[in-house]
N, C-alpha and C positions, 0 to 999 in steps of 0.2 A: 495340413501338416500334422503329422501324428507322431509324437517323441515317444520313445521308450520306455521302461520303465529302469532301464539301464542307464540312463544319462544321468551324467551329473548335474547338479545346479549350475554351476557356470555354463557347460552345454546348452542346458534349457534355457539358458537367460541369453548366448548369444544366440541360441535359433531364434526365441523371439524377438529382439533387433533386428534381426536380419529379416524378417517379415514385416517387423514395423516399418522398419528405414524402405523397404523394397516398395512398401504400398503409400508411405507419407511422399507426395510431393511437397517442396518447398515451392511455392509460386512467387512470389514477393521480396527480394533483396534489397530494392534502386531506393531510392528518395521520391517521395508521393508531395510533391508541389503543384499547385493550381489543378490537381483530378488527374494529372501526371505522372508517372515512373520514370524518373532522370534519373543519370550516374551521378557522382559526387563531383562536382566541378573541378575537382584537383585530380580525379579518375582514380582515387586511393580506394581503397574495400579494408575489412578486418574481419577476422573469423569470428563467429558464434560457436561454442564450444558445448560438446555435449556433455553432462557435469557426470556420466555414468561414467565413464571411460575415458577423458580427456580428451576424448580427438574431434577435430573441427566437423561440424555438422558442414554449413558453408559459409562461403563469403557474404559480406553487405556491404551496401555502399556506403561509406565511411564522410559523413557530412562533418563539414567544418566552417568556419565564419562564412564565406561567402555562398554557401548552402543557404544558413543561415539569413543574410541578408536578402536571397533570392525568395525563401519561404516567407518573411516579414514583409516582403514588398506584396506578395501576391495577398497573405495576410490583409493589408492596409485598402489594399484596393477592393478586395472583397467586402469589408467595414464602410465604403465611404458612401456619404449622403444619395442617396438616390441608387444603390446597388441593389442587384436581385435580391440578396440574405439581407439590408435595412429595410427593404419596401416589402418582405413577405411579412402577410397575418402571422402574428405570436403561435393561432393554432395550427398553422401548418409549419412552422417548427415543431412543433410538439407532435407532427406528423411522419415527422422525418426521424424524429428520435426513435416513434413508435414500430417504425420500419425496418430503423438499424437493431432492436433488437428481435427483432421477427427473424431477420436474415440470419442474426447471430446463433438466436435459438434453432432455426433450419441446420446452420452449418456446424452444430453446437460438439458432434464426435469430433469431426476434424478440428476445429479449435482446442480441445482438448487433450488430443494427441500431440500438436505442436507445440502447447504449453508445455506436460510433461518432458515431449524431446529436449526442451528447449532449456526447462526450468530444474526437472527431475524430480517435482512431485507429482506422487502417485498417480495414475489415470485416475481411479474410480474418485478420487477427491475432487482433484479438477472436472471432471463433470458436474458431478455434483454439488459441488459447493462453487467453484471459483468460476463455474458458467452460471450456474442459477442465478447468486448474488449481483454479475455482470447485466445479465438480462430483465433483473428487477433494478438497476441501476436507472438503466436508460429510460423505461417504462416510466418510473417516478419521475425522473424530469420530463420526459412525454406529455405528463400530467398537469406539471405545472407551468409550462409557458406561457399560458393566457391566461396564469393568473398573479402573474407579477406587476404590481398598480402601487399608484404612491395616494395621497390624502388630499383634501383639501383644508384648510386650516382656516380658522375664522381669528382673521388678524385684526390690531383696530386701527382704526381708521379707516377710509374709504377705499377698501383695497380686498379682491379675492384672490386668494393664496394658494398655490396647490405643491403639490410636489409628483418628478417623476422619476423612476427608479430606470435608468438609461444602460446600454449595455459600457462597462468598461471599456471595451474598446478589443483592443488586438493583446493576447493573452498567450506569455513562453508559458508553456508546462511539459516538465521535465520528471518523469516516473520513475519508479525504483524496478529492480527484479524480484521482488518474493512475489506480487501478483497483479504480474502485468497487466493481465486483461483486466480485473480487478481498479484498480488503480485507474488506469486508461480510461473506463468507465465512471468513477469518482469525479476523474477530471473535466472529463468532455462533458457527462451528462447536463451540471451545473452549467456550465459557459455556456453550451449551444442554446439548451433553454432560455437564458438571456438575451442571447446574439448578439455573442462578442464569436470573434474568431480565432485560431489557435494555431498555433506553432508548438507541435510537441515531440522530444525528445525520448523515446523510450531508454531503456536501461541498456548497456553495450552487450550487457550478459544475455539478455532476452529478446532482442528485436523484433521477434519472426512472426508475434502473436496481432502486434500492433501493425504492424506491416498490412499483415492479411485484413486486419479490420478497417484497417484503410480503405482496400477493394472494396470493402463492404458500402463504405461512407459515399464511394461516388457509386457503386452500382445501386442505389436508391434514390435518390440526387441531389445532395447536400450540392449547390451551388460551388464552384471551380474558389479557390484557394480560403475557402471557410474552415477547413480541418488543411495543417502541410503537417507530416511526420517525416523530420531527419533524424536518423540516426548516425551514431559517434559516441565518441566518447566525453566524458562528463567536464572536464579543464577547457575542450576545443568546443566543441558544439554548445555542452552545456554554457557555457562561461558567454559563448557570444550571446544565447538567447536573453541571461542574466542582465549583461551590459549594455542591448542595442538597444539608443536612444528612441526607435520607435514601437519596442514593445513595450504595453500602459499596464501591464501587471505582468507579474511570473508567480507561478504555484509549485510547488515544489514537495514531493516525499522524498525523503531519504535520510543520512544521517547527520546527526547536529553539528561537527565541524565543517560539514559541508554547506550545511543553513547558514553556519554565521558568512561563510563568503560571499553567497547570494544577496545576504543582507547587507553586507560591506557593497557592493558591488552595484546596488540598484540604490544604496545613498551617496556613492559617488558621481553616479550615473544621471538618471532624469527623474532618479525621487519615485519609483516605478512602484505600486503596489504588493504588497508583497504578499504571501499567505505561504506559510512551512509547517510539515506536520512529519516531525524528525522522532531521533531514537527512546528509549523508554528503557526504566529498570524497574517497572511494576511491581509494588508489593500485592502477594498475596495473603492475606491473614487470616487466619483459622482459626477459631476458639476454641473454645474447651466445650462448651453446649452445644457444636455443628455435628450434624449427620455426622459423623466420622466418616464411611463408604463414600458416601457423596460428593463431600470436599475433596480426599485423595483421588477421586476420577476426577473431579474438573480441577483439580491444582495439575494433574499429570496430564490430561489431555489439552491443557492452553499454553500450557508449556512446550510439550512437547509434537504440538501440531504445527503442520509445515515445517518440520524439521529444526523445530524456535528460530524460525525465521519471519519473527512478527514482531512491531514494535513494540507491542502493547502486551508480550508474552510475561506471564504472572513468574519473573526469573526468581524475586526475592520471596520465599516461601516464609515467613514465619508463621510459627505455631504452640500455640500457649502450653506451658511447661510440661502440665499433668497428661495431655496427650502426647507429649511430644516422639517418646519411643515409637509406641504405637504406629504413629501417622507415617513414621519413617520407614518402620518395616514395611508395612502395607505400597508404601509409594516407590522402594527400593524392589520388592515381587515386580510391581506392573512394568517401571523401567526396563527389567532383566527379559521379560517379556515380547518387547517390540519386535518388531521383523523388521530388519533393515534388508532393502535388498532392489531388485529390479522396480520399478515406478509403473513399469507395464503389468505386472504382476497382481491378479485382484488381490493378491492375499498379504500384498506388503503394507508394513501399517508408515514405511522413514525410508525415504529414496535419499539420493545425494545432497550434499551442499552446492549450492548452487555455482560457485566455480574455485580456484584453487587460493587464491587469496581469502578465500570467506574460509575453509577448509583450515587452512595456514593458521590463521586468528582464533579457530577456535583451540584448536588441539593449543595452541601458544597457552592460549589461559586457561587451559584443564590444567597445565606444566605448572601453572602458576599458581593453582588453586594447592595442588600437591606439597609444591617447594615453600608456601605462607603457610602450610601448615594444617589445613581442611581437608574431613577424612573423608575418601573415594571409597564409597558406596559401592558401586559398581558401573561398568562404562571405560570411560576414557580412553583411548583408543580408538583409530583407524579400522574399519571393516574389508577387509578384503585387500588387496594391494593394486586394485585397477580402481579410478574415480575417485569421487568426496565424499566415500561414505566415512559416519562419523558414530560410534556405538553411543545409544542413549546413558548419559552421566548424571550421578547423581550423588554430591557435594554434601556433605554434615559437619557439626561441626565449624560454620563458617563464620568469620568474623566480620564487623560491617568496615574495616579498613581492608579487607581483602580486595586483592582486584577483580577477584570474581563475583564478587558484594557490590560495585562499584560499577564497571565497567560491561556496557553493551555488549553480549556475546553472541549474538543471533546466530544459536544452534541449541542442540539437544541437549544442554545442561541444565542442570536444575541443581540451587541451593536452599535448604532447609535449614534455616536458624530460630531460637528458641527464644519467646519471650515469656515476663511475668504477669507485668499488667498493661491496662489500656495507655494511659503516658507512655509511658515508654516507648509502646509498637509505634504511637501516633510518632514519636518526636525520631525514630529510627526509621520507620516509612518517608520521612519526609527530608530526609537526609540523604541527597542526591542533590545532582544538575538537573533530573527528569522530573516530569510532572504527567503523565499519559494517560495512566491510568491505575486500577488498585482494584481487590476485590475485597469482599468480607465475608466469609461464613460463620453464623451464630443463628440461632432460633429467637433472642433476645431483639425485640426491635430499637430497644434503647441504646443499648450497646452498638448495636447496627448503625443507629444515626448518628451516635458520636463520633464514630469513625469515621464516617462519610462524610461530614461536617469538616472534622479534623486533617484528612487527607486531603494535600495538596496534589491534585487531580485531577483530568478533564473529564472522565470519566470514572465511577466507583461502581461498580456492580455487588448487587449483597444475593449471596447465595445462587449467584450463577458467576460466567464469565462468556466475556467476547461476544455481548452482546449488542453489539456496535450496527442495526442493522438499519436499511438505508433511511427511517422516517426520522432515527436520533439523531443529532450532532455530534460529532468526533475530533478532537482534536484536544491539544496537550496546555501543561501551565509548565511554567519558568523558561527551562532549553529544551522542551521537549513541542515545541512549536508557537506560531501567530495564526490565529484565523482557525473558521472552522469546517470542515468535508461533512456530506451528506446534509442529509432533512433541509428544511427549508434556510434553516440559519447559511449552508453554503451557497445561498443565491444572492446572501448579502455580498457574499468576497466577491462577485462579477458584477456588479450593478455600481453608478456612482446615483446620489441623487442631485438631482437639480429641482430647486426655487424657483416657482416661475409667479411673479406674481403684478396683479392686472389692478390697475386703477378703475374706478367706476365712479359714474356721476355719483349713484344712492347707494345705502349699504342697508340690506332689510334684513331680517334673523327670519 
């Protein structure tokens, strides 16, 4: 197809839909239990919405408790003593992982397409970033199946002691929408290298990505109800996986009032494990001796990537006094800058919000950033009047009782507040619900570690950001999560250990 040079941009952006949607097959809708495609047991469906344009990409099957209890059963029986996935070798789990990302990286355009349709960030990001990351997910637990081992211990008395690192068992995990696949991967990776088995729920906003990976999981041959993915929505499906007495852990991303119900929910319930890796108001801090250039591209680009639709996105910018003009102008140019616009488009840098409630919430607290009195830089505003586009904002002036100081906005705002000295930044950085994460830019390394030391945070990066990549440990302090995703630390959240220990006539060293 060949466009004009007479077309308008909306022209050119619905030709290209109209060519995406024409060539993207949706394969995947139903409820994936036991290596299965079933309807929703109540035969209900709900749309997936394209976040460009508002209008329903298609239906899904819309799973609810007794979805639910049908996926925990197939779950439990897959788990039990003498099953194919308990009696296979640790390495050939780590074989099957290594397969689902082969298929994935084979299928890796089409995955990518889905996402954006799906999610409405950019294609060329989702290739490249949220397939890459996905496909060294699995790899790394691929890696480490055979080699999760417990100790021996030299007890006293006449007794050898060992210990073994056992899988959890049968595992809800319940994923967000900024990156599905992403996440999905997070999830499964850790567990299956275990071998526990999973009941997961993707995000109502995204289904379509997880769905497809599903096909994937039995066209290689994860054993029949070792991976069930129901989708629904998060009170019905979520809340059953939360509650049912036979799931032995639930994992969870998404946002912290919704953690605490999980929590409420599974100490009501059978006491069920828990791990949450919830929202985030990240300070980013910038001193007075950092690159200048440097700091304003990675304070703008971690902010404002995936449309700050991250938890861990560096919202709260302080920046010590003597720069502080400076850093604003510079960060105020690159904002004005952005290309919001089509997600198909190599040349978009900010596609939509991912549905109209996220949309809603943000624009609410730009209102709100305006009406408390913090001066709008530039932004604020709706793009276009089809879809969630959301112009990149940029907030001065802001105070830390603001609710834009305060409160999770997961989109393209950015606030820039001014500090004097280290106290201070330390004791206003840490004044939050959240604990996620924090960055530091200075060339001073003392200063550097004071900071780090000082910030309440699960992770601090100094002079980079979102450096979160799969060998580290990730996850939050205070209400910004329990437990921790990635590196080796997330095989602890799937494993219990057991004591096993043996009497012997003699005891020699």
């Amino acid at each position: 197809v060949v466009l004009s040079a007479e077309c308008s941009a909306a022209q050119k952006y619905i030709y290209i839909y109209i060519i995406i949607m024409a060539s993207l097959e949706i394969r995947y809708t139903k409820i994936f239990i036991n290596n299965e495609w079933v309807d929703s047991a109540s035969g209900k469906t709900f749309p997936t919405i394209n976040p460009c344009n508002g209008e329903k990409i298609c239906d899904v099957a819309e799973g609810d408790k007794e979805d639910v209890d049908i996926a925990v059963a197939a779950a439990r029986e897959a788990f039990k003593l003498g099953s194919t996935w308990r009696t296979m070798d640790a390495s050939e789990r780590g074989k099957l992982l290594g397969k689902l990302a082969d298929v994935i990286e084979r299928d890796r355009e089409y995955l990518a397409q889905l996402e954006t349709l799906d999610n409405g960030k950019p294609y060329h990001i989702a290739y490249a970033a949220d397939l890459d990351l996905t496909i060294k997910c699995y790899r790394y637990y691929a890696g480490w199946s055979d080699k999760i081992f417990g100790k021996t211990i030299p007890m006293d008395g006449p007794f050898m002691t060992m210990t073994r690192h056992e899988p959890v068992g049968v595992c809800g995990q319940i994923i967000p929408w900024n990156f599905p696949l992403l996440m999905q991967a997070w999830k499964l990776g850790p567990a299956l290298a275990c071998g526990c088995t999973v009941v997961m729920k993707p995000a109502e906003q995204t289904p379509l990505t997880a769905l497809y990976v599903a096909s994937l999981i039995k066209e290689v041959g994860f054993p029949p109800g070792v991976v069930n993915i129901v989708p629904g929505y998060g009170p019905t499906a979520g809340g059953a996986i939360s509650a049912h007495p036979n799931v032995d852990k639930v994992a969870f991303t998404g946002s912290t009032d919704v953690g605490h119900i999980i929590m409420e929910t599974a100490g009501k319930t059978n006491l069920k494990r828990v791990t949450l890796e919830l929202g985030g108001k990240s300070p980013c801090i910038i001193l007075a001796d950092a690159d200048l250039d440097d700091a304003v591209q990675q304070a703008h680009d971690y902010l404002f990537f995936n449309h700050g639709q991250c938890c861990c996105a560096g919202s709260r910018v302080f920046v010590e006094e003597s720069i502080y003009d400076e850093f604003v102008k510079k960060s105020v140019e690159k904002a004005s800058k952005i290309k919001v616009g089509n997600p198909f488009d190599k040349n978009t840098d900010q596609g939509p919000q991912v549905d109209k409630d996220q949309f809603d919430k943000i624009l609410d607290l730009i209102d709100s950033g305006k009406k408390e009195g913090a001066k709008l830089e530039c932004g604020g505003k709706q793009v276009g009047d089809k879809g969630y586009f959301v112009e990149p904002t940029v907030f001065t002036d802001v105070s830390d009782d603001m609710r834009i100081a305060k409160e999770e906005i997961f989109g393209p705002v950015m606030q820039i507040m001014k500090f004097k000295t280290l106290d201070e930044v330390i004791e206003r950085a840490n004044k939050t619900r959240y604990g996620l994460a924090a960055a530091v830019y200075t060339k001073n390394i003392d200063r550097a570690l004071m900071l780090a030391q000082g910030i309440q945070a699960g992770s601090v990066w100094i002079n980079c950001y979102n450096a979160f990549l799969i060998q580290a440990p990730f996850g939050g302090f205070k209400e910004s999560g329990i437990g921790r995703e990635l590196s080796e630390y997330a095989l602890h959240e799937y494993t219990e250990v057991k004591t096993i220990t043996i009497k012997i006539p003699q005891k020699n060293s």
